[in-house]
Residue, then its C-alpha position, 0 to 999 in steps of 0.5 A: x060624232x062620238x060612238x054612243x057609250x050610254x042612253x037614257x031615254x023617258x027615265x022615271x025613278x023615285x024613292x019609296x013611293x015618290x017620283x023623283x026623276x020625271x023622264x030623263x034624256x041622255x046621251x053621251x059618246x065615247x070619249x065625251x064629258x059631259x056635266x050635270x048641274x042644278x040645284x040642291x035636290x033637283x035630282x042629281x044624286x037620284x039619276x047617279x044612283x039609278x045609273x049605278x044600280x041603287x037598290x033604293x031607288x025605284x024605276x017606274x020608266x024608261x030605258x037606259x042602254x050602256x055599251x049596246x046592253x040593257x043597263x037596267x037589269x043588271x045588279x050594281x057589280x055586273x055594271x061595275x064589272x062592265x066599266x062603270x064606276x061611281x064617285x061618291x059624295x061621302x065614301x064609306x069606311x071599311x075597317x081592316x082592308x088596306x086601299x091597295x088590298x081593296x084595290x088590287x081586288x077590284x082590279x082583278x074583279x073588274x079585267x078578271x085577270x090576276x095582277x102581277x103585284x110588282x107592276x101593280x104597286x108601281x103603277x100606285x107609286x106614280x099614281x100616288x106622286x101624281x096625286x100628290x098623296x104620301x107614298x104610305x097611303x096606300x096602306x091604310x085601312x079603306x077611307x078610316x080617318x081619311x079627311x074628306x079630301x084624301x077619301x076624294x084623292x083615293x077615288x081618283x086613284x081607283x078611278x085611275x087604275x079601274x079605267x073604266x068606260x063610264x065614270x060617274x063623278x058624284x058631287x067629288x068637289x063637295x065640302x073641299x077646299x082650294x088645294x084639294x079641289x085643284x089635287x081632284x082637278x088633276x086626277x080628272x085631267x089624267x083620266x081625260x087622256x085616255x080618249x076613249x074614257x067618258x065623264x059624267x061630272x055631277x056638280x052645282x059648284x063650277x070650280x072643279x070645271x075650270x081647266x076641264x074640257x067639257x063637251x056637253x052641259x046639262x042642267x037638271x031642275x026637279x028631276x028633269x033637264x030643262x036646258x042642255x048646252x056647250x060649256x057656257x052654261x057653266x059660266x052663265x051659272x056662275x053669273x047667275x045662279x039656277x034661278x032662271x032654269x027653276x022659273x022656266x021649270x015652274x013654267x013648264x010644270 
């Protein structure tokens, strides 16, 4: 059995005044992935977002232990800084910072080393072929006139070079197609070679999945989890849709 790296128990949380999450359990090892699905609005953002720190959102409940500390406490860049990292579902634009510089930055923030720039830029290099991403990506502004899929590419490579403990992949495979959704896959299967590194795959489209390995699936129907399994969940989903998990979740409501 894997060593815990992260723990939520009873988590409740909401946004201005609305619970949305109604006590979330959830335990994932060292070195384990495990993927969240459900259907639009069951709460999978919400749960992704109280995870990394959201300001927005308001805990009423729970607990949640990362790495043997109290997650709850701490602002969003101590979590960062502790080996979390969050994917977003529409990253933002940040005009006059080079990805490399943003990079570089966050490197240095995160190991709280300075980097040795020649030794930074080849591993860019060889992430970047690896992505298949033109070599002069890097040099442009953060996500300005990115496409959809080159803003998911640059996350893969800062996902890459952060190397964090914890990576949380927030809908990574929304409104991509074919090519890029395979080019995304691929920086999933390279980050799962380090063993010690955790996935939380956030997700209610399985393509993504499809040459993962997967420890744990969990889905989650109206801010709970009322089902959580092996890898066959996936392609039950696939055959036949949530309609049955919200039933039970009706049921049990």
């Amino acid at each position: 059995m894997a060593e815990q790296l992260l723990k939520v128990e009873g988590l409740t949380a909401g946004a201005a005044g609305k619970e949305i999450l109604h006590g979330i359990d959830l335990e994932i090892g060292r070195g384990e992935t495990h993927v969240l699905m459900g259907p639009n609005g069951a709460g999978k953002s919400t749960l992704a977002g109280v995870l990394m720190g959201d300001p927005e959102l308001e805990i009423t409940g729970g607990t949640a232990v990362f790495d043997g500390e109290d997650l709850l406490p701490l602002a969003v860049d101590a979590r960062a800084k502790k080996g979390m990292f969050l994917s977003f579902q529409n990253p933002i634009e940040v005009p006059g910072i080079s990805l490399e510089n943003f990079l570089r930055t966050a490197i240095e923030q995160r190991t709280g080393k300075r980097t040795r720039v020649w030794a930074f830029r080849k591993e860019v290099k060889a992430l970047l072929e690896h992505l298949q991403m033109d070599p002069g990506f890097a040099e442009r502004d953060l996500n300005v006139g990115f496409s959809g899929g080159e803003k998911k590419k640059a996350e893969m490579l800062q996902m890459l070079l952060l190397k964090p403990s914890l990576a949380i992949l927030d809908e990574t495979d929304s409104g991509l197609d074919v090519d890029a959704v395979r080019t995304v896959s691929k920086g999933v299967e390279e980050f799962q070679k380090d063993r010690s590194a955790s996935l939380l795959i956030i997700t209610h489209n399985a393509a993504i999945l499809s040459a993962l390995h997967v420890d744990a699936v969990h889905i989650l129907v109206d801010g709970k989890i009322v089902e959580t399994g092996g890898p066959e969940l996936i392609g039950r989903i696939g055959r036949e849709g949530f309609a049955g998990f919200e039933e039970r979740a009706e049921d049990a409501g």
